[in-house]
Structures are given as C-alpha cells and as structure tokens.
C-alpha positions in Angstrom: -0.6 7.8 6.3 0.3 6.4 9.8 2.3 3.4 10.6 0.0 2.7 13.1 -3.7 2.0 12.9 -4.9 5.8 13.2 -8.7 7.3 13.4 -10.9 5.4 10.3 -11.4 9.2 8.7 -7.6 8.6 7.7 -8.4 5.1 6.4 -6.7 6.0 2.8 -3.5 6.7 4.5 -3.4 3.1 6.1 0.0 1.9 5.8 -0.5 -1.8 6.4 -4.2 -3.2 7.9 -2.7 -4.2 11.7 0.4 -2.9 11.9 -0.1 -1.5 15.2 -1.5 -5.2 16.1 1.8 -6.5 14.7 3.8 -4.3 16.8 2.3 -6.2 19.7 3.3 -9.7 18.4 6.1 -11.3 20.2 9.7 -11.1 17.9 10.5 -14.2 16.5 13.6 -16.3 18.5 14.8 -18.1 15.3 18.3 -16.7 13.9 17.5 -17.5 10.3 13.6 -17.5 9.1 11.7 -20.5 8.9 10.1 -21.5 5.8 6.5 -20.9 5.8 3.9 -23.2 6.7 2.1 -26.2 4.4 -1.4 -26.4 5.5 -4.5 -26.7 4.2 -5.6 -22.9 4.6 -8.5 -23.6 6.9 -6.8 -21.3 9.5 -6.4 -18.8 6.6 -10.3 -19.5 6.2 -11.1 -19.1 9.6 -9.3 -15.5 9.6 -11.4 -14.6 7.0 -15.0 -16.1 8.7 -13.3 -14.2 11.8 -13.2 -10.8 10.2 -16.7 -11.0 9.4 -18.2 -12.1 12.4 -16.1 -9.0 13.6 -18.6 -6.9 11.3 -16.8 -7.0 8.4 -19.5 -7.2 5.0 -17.0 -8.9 3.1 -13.7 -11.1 3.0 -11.2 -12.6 -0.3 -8.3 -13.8 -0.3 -6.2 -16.4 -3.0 -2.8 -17.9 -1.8 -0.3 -19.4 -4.0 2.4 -22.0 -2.5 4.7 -23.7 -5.1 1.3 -25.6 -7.5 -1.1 -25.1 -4.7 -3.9 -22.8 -5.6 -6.3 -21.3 -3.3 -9.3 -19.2 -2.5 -11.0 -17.7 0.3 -14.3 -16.2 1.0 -16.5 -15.1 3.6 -20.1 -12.9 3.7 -20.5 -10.9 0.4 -17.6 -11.4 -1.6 -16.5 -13.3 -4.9 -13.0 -15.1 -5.6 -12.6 -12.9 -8.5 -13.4 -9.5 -7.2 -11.7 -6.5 -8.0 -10.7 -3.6 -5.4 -8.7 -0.8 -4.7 -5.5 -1.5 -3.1 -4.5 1.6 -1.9 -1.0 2.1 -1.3 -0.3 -1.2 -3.2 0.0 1.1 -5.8 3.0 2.5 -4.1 5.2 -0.4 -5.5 4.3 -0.3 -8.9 5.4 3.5 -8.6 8.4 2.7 -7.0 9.4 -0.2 -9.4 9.0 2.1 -12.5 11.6 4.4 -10.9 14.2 1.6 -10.7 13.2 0.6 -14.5 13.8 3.6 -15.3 17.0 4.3 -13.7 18.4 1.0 -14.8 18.3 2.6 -18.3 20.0 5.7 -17.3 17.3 7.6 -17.5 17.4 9.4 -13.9 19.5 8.4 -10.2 17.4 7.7 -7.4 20.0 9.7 -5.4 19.1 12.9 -7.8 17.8 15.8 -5.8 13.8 16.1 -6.2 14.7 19.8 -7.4 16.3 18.6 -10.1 13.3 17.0 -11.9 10.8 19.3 -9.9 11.9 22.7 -10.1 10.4 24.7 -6.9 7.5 22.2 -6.4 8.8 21.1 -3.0 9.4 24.7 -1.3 7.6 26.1 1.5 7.9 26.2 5.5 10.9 24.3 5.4 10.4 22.2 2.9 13.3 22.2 -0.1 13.2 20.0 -2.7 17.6 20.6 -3.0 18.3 18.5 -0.1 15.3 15.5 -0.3 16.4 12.6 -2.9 14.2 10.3 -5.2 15.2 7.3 -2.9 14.4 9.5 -0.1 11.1 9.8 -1.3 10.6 6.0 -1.8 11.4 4.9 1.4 9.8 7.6 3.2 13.1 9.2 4.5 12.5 12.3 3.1 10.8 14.3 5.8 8.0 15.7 3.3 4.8 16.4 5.5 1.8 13.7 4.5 -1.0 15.7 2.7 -3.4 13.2 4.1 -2.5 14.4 7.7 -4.2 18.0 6.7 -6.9 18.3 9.2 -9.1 20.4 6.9 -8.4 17.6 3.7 -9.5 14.5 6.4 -13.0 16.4 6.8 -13.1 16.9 3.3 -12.1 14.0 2.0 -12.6 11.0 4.2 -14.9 12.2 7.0 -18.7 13.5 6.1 -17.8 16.1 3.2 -16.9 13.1 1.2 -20.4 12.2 0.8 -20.3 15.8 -1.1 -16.9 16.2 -3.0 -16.3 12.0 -3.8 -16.4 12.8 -7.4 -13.9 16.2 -6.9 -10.7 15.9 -9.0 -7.5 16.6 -7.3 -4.4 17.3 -9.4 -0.8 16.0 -7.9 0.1 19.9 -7.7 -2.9 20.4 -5.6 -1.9 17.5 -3.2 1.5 18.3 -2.7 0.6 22.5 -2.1 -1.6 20.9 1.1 1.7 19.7 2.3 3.8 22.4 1.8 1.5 24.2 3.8 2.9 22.4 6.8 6.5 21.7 8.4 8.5 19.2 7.8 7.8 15.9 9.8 11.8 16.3 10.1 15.2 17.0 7.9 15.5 14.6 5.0 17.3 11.6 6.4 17.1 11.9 10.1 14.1 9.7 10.7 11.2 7.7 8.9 7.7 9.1 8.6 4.7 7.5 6.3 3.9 10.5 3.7 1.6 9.9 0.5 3.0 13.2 -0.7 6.3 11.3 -1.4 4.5 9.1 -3.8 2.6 11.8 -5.2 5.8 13.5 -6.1 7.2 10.2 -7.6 4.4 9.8 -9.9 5.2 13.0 -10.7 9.1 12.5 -11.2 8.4 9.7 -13.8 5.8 12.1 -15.4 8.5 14.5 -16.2 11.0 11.6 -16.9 8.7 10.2 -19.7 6.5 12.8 -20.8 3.7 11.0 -20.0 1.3 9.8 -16.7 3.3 7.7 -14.4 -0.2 5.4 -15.3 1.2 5.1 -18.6 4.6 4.0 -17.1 2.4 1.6 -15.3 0.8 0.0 -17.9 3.3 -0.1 -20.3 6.2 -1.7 -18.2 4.1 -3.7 -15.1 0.4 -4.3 -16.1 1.0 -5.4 -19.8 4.1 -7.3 -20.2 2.4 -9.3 -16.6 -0.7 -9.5 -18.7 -2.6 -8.5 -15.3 -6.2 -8.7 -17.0 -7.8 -7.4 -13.2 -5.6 -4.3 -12.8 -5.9 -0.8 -13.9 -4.7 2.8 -13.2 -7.9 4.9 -13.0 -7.3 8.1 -13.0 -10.2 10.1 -12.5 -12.6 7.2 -13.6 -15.0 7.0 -10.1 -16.6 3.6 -11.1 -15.2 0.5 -9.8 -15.2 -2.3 -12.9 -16.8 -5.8 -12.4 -16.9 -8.0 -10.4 -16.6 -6.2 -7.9 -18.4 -6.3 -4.5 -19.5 -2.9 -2.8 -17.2 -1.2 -0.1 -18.4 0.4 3.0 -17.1 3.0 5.6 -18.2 4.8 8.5 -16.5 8.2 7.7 -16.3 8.9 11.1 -14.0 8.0 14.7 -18.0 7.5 15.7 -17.7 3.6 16.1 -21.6 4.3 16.5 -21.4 6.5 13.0 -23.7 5.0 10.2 -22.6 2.9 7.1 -22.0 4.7 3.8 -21.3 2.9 0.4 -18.5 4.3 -1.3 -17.2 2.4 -4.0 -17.5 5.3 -6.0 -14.9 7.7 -6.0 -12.4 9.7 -7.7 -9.1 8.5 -7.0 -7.1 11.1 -7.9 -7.0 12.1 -4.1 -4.8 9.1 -3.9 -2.8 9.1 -7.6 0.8 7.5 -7.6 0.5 6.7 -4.0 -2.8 4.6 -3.9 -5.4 4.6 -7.0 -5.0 1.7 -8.7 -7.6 -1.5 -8.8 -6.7 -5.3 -9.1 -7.7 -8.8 -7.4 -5.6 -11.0 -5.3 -4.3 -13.4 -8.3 -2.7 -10.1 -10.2 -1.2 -8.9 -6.9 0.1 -12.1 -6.4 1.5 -12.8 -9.8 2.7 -9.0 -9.3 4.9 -9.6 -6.2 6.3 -12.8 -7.6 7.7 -11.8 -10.3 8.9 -8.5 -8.7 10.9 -10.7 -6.1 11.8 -13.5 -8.5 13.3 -10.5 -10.1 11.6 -10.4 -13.5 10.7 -6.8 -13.4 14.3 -5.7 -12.2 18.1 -6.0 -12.7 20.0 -8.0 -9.6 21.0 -4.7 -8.4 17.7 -3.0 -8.9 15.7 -5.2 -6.5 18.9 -5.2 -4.2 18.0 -1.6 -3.6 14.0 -1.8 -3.2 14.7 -4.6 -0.8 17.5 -2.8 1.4 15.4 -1.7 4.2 15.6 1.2 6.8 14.2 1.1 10.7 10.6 2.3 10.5 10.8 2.9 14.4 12.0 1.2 17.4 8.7 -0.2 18.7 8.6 -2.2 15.1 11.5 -4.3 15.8 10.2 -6.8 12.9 9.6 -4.3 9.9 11.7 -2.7 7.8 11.4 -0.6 4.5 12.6 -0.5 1.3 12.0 1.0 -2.0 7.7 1.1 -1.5 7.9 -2.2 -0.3 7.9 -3.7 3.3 10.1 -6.6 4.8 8.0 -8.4 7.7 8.9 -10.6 9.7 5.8 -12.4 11.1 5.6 -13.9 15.0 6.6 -17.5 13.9 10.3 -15.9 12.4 8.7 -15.8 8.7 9.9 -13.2 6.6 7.6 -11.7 3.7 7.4 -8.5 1.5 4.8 -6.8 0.1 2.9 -3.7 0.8 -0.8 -3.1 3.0 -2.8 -0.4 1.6 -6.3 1.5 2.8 -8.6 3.7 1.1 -12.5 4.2 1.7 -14.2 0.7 2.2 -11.3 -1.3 1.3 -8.3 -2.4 3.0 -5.6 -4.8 1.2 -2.6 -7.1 1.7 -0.4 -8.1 -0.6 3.2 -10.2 0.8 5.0 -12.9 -0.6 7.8 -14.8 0.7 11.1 -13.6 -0.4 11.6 -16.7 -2.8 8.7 -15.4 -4.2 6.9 -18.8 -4.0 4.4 -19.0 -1.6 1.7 -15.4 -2.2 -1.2 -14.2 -0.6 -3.3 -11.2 -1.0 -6.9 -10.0 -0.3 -9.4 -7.8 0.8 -11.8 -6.2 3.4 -14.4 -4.6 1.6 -14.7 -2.1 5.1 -12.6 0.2 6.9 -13.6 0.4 10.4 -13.1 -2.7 11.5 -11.5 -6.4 11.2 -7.3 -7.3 10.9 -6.0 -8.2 7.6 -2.6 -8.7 9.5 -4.2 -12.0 11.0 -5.3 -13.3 7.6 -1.6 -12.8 7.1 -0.2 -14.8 9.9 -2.8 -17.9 9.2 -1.6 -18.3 5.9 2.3 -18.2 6.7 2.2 -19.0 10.5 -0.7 -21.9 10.1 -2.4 -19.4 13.0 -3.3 -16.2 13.7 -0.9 -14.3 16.4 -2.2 -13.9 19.8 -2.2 -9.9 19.5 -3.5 -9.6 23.0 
C-alpha cells in the first residue's frame, strides 16, 4: 500500500482515500488545534453529491458530534450499508496487540523472530532485528506483498475476474514479500507494507492459539456489540444491506466497470478483510480514543506517532492508526482503507466526540479526504 494515491490496480493497498490530495493542502497556522466545526452537515452533503457527480455509483457517510446524529447519502447507497473497510481493519489488529500486551502476554518491542521463527527471512529480510511495534507503525522495512508486480495482475488488475474466489493463506502472502528486498533497515525510514499486518495477525495467532479474527471478536466486536461488523475470512459474499461495489481493474481510466463485491478476503487478512458500516466504525474509534478498549499507557503508545515523510508535514503514525491534521488546524485519528470497489474513512477527533466514517462504493475515482474536511472544516479544502 502507498501513501500516496497509486495506479487503481493497487486500490487494496490504499492507505487513506486522498492522501496525496492532502499533501497539497495548505498547513494549518494555528499553534494549538481548533475545535471542529458545528454545522449542519450540508457541506458534508455536498462532498458526498460531489463525489458522485464525479462518477462515483455510490456515497454514505454518518457523523456523530456530542448528541447530534447524522446521515449522508448520495446515488445508490443506504444509511445502513455495510462495506469493506480495508485497512480499517489494521486498527482492530493493532489494538489487540496492545490488549494483549497489557496482560503480559507478549512486548511490542519483542523481535518478530521470537514469535515467528524463520517466517521473515529472505533477501535481506530477518525477522531478529524487526520488532512487533515496528511492524505496527510501518517502521519495520518489510517489503509490501501488494507491491508484487505479478500479485497486482493477479489480484487486482484483469486475473481477478478469474482467481476472486482463490484463498490465500498469511504464509503465502508474506513468502511474496520475501521474495523482494527490503524497502529499507528496520527503523531507518517509514514505508506503507500490508505484509506487516499480515504478520501481526499472525503474531496474535501464535500468542492465543487461535485466528487473530477470534481476538477480534472476542475483545473489540462483542464487548462494542458492533451488530454491522464481522471478520470474514474466506467467506466471499458481502451480508446485507449492502450496496454493490465497482472497479475498473485497470490504470485504463477508459477500462470498463466490473462488480466485485464478491471476493475472498483472505488476500487482505489482518491488514484489511473485515466488513462494518459507518455507525460501528464510529462507535469503534470512540471508544478506542476515549480509552475504553486500552490502559492510559496503551493508547499513549498507539497514539505516539512517527514522520511518514517530509512532504506530509500534517500526518503522523501511530500504532495502525493515523494523526491528521486537517487544512483548518483540526486534528483527527483514524485510519483510510481501500480494497476492490470500496474505499473508507474512519477519523474522530481526539476527544473522541465528534466521528465520521463512510464509503465510496468505487475505486477509480472521487476523494473521501474532502468528505473529511466538510465535516470537520465546514468545507472541503481547495486541493488545487
């Protein structure tokens, strides 16, 4: 996954719908951010009727701020619908790993070798010198499987109209990755790479005994009682409501439509399978940031960010989760996330009062990142 917006046959790996539009926006002036805007949402509503005159099929998004309630629509979509969130899922992995350290169970400053004998190895790859934290806040160096040239074609160009329903196991990811070099040594820069999630689903695996999905359930989904969300697996159906998704597979802007709702996530696993709707992402990221999931010093960690590169002055990243601050100096967290015919947002303030989240039911075109500054700006940015 790229930090930037990247060719649509990599649309799983997006890292956060616009980011190479925020990149553009103007810094904010203000030495302490602002709170966010009271409005009534119609720019937030305008974003949305924006996107799809821009060609996208289908636009939701809810927003919470203190008691206000509110929801979003434009072309085919429902309030309620359910979608993948791609690398949304990234949190959820990354908060079980601070659960589970908070109980003793494993340091995030344990070498990956340690709970992953020899799976990291290979064209300078080792596993002895990468840490769990390393992994969660993309430190490590670990070459993204969804940069493979050959698994793009296969997976999100053309040949996914053919292998859709293929299982991938995490083993199988990661060995695509090793394939490759390092993007760097572990620590000396910051790369997006889904094989670092893979790998953490795959630390809490051996941790537990059982699917990181399980972890997911057990300790995030249930006691939330987030009714929408759910950790598929290899299930390819999406559950209803839902609304269908569409992609291009293909940098051919000319390229026809394809519906692909149906697919087998396990191409994505711990770093970007799971399903929800906007009012469980929301209810998610409030209560992560209100602290209800983790100790004081738990989401002191997730939230102590790292430079993701010098042109992205206003970002910053943390234990799977992102610290943005938008072009009218308000500061949320959350996570983006991308996968065929469906690109999310997720942030909340860092009060956790005031949510938003929603979804593009395409991948080719349209700028969730503008939905993102209507709701907390009162307007979208001028992205030039």
């Amino acid at each position: 996954m790229s930090p930037a917006r990247t060719a649509r046959t990599v649309v799983a790996a997006t890292l956060v719908a616009g980011l190479a539009a925020t990149a553009l926006a103007a810094p904010a002036l203000a030495a302490q951010a602002p709170a966010s805007v009271k409005q009534d949402h119609a720019a937030t509503q305008r974003a949305l009727d924006a996107a799809v005159a821009d060609g996208v099929p289908g636009a939701v998004a809810q927003a919470r701020d203190g008691r206000d309630r509110w929801t979003g629509t434009a072309g085919e979509r429902k309030g309620d619908d359910r979608y993948r969130v791609g690398s949304i899922t990234k949190t959820f992995t990354a908060t079980v790993l601070l659960q589970l350290q908070a109980e003793g169970r494993l340091d995030l400053d344990d070498p990956i070798e340690k709970w992953l004998p020899g799976v990291v190895r290979g064209n300078g790859h080792d596993g002895r010198k990468i840490t769990v934290r390393q992994l969660l806040n993309h430190t490590s160096g670990i070459y993204s499987y969804t940069s493979d040239p050959a698994f793009q074609e296969k997976v999100f160009g053309p040949g996914f109209l053919e292998h859709r329903y293929d299982t991938w196991t995490p083993r199988q990811l990661v060995s695509v990755a090793m394939a490759h070099r390092p993007d760097f040594e572990p620590g000396a820069s910051w790369n997006y790479s889904n094989t670092n999630f893979v790998l953490a689903g795959m630390v809490i695996e051996k941790v537990t005994g059982r699917p990181y999905g399980k972890a997911v359930e057990n300790r995030i989904i249930k006691p939330l009682k987030l009714r929408a969300t759910t950790v598929p697996g290899t299930r390819s159906a999406m559950p209803e409501p839902s609304s269908p998704a569409y992609s291009k597979l293909s940098r051919d802007v000319n390229a026809p439509v394809h519906e692909v709702s149906d697919l087998n996530p396990s191409i994505a696993g711990a770093a970007g399978e799971i399903i929800s709707d906007s009012r469980d992402l929301q209810t998610f990221y409030s209560a992560l940031l209100k602290g209800r999931l983790l100790t004081k010093g738990g989401l002191k960690e997730m939230t102590t960010t790292v430079a993701m590169s010098p042109e992205l002055p206003n970002l910053g990243y943390g234990l799977g989760l992102m610290k943005e601050e938008l072009s009218c100096g308000v500061e949320v967290w959350g996570h983006g996330g991308g996968i065929h015919g469906s690109s999310s947002l997720a942030q909340v303030t860092r009060d956790g009062e005031h949510s938003l989240a929603g979804n593009f039911n395409a991948d080719w075109t349209g700028d969730t990142q503008k939905v993102v500054e209507a709701e907390f700006c009162g307007t979208p940015a001028n992205k030039g």
